[in-house]
Backbone as ProteinMPNN parsed JSONL, in Angstrom:
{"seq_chain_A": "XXXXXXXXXXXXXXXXXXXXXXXXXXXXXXXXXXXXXXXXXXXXXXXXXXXXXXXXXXXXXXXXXXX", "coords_chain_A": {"N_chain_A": [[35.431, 28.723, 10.726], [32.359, 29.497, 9.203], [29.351, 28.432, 7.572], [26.66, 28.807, 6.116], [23.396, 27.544, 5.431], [20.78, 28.203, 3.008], [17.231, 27.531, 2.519], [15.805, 26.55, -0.191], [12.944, 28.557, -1.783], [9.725, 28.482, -2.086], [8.811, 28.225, -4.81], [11.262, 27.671, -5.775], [12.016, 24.951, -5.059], [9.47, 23.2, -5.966], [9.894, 23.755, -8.985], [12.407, 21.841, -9.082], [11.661, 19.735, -8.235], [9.404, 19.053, -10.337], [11.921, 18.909, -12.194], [13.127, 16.653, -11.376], [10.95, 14.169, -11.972], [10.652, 13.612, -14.646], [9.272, 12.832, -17.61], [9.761, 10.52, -18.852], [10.974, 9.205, -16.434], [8.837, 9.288, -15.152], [7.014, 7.484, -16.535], [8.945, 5.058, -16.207], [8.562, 4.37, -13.29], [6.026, 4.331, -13.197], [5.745, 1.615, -14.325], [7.546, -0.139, -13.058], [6.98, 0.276, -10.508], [4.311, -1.027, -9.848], [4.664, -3.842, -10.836], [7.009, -4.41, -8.87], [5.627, -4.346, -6.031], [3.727, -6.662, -6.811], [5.511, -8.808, -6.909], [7.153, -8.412, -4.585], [4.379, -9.067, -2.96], [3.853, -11.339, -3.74], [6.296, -12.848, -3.04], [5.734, -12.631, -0.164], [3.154, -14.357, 0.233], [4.653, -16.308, -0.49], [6.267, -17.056, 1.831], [4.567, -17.147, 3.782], [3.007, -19.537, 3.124], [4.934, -21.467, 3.172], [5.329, -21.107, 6.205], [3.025, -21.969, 6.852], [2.656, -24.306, 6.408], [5.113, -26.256, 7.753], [3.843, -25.586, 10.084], [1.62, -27.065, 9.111], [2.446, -29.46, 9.569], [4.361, -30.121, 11.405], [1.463, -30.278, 13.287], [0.617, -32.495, 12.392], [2.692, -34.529, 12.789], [2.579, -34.431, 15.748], [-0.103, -35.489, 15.834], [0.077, -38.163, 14.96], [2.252, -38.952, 16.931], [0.733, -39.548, 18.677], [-0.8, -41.393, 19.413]], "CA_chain_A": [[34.681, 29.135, 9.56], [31.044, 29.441, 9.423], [28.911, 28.326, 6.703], [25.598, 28.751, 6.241], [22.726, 27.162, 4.393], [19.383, 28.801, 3.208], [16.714, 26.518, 2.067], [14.984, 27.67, -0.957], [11.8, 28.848, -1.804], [8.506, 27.519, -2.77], [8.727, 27.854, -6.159], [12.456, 26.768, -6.59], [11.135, 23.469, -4.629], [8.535, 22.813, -6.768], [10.811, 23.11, -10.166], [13.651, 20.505, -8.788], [10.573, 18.399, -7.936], [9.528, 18.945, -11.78], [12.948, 18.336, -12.66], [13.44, 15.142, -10.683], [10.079, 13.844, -12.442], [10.656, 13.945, -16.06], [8.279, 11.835, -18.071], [10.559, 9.311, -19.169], [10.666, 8.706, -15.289], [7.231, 9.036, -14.608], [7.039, 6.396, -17.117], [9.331, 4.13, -15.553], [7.997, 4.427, -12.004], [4.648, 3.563, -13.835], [5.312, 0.149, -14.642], [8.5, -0.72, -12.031], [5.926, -0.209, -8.939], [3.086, -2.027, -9.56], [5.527, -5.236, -10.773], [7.794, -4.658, -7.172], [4.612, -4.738, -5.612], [3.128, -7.967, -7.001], [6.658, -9.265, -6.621], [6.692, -8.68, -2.872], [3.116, -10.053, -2.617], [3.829, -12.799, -3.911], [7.298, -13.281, -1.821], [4.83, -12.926, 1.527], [2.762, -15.331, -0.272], [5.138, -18.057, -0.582], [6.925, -17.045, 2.62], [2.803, -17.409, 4.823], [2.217, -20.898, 2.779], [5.968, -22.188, 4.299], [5.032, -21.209, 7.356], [1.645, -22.887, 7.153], [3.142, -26.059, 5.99], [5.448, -26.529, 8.758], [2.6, -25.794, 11.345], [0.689, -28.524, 9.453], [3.65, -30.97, 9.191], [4.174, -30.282, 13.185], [0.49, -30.756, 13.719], [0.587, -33.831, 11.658], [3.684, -35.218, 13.699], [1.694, -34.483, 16.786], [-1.111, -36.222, 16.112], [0.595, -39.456, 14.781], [2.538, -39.479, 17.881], [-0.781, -39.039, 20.288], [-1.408, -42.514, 19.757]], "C_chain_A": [[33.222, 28.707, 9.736], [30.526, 29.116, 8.291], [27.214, 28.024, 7.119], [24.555, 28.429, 4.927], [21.606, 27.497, 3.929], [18.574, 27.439, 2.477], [15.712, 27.301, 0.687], [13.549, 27.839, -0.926], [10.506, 28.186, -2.532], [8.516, 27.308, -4.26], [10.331, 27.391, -6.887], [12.606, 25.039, -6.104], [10.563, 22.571, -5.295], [8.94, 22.716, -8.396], [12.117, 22.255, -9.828], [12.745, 19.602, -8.632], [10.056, 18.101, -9.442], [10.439, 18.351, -12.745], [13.192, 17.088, -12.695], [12.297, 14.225, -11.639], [10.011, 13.868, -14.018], [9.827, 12.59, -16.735], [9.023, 10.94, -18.297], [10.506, 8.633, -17.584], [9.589, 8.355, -14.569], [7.252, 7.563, -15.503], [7.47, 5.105, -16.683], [8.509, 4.006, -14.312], [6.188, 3.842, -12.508], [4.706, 2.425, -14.25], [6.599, -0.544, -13.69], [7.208, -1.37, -10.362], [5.375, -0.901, -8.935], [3.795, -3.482, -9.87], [6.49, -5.444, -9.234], [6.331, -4.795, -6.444], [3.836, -6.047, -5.506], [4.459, -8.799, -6.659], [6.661, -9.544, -5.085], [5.378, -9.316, -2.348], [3.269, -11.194, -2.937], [4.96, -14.152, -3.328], [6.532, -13.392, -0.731], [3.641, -13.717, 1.58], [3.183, -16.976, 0.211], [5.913, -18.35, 0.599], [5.561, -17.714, 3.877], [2.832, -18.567, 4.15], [3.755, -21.527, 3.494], [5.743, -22.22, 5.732], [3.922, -22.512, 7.721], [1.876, -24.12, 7.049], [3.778, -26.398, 7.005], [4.575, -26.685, 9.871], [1.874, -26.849, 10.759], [1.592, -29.783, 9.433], [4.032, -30.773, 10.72], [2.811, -30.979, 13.776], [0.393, -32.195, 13.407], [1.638, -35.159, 12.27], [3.133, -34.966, 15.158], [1.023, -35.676, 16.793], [-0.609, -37.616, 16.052], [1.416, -39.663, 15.93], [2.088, -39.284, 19.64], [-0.774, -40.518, 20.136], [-0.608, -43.886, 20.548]], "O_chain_A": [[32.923, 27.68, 10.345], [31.323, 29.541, 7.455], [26.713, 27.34, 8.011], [24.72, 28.845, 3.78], [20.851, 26.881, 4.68], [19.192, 26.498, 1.979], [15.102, 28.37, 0.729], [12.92, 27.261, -0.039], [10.559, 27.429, -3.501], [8.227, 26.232, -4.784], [10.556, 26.958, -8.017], [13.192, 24.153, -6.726], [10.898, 21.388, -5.343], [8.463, 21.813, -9.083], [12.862, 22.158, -10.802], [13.098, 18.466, -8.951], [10.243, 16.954, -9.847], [10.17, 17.631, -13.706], [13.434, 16.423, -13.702], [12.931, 13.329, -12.197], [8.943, 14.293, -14.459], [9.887, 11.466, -16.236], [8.736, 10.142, -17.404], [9.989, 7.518, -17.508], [9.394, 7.497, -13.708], [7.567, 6.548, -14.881], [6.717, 4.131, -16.696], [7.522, 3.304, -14.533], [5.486, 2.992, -11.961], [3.628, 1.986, -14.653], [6.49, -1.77, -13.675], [6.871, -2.364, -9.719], [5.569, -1.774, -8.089], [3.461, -4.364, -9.078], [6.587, -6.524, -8.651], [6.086, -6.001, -6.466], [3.38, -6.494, -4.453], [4.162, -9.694, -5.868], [6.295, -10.565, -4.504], [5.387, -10.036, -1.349], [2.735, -12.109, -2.31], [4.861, -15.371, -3.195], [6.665, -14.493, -0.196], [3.044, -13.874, 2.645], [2.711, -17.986, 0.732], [6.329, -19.498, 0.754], [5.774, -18.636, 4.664], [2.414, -19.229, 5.1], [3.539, -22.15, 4.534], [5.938, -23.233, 6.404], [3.958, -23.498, 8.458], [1.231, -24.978, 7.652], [3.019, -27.134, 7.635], [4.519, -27.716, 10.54], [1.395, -27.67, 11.542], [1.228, -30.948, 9.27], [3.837, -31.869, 11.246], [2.851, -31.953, 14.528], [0.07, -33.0, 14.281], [1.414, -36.368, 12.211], [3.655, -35.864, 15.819], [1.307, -36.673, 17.457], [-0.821, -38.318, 17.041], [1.412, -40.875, 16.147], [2.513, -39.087, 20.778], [-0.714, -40.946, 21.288], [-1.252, -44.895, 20.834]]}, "name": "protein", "num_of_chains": 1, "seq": "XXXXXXXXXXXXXXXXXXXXXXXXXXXXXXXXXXXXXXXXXXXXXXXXXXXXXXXXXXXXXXXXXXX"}
């Protein structure tokens, strides 16, 4: 059996994309993103200052045992 799929056309594209988008969603997506956003910045934040701390708590155990 064969089945075949057509893809539709520009303008039935462009109303499922309308569809998909309904203001109530626009809405959401308007205040979800920019909070996941600051969220993740501020995870690669606190994830770069752990790092940094270890490299200075290595450096710091270095030096104290240079002497």
């Amino acid at each position: 059996m064969v089945t075949m799929t057509t893809t539709p056309a520009h303008g039935d594209l462009e109303r499922s994309r309308e569809a998909l988008l309904t203001p109530d969603v626009r809405e959401r997506l308007r205040t979800v993103v920019p909070v996941l956003v600051a969220v993740l910045l501020l995870f690669g934040a606190a994830v770069a200052g752990f790092v940094a701390l270890g490299e200075l708590l290595d450096l710091g155990v270095w030096l104290v045992g240079a002497d």
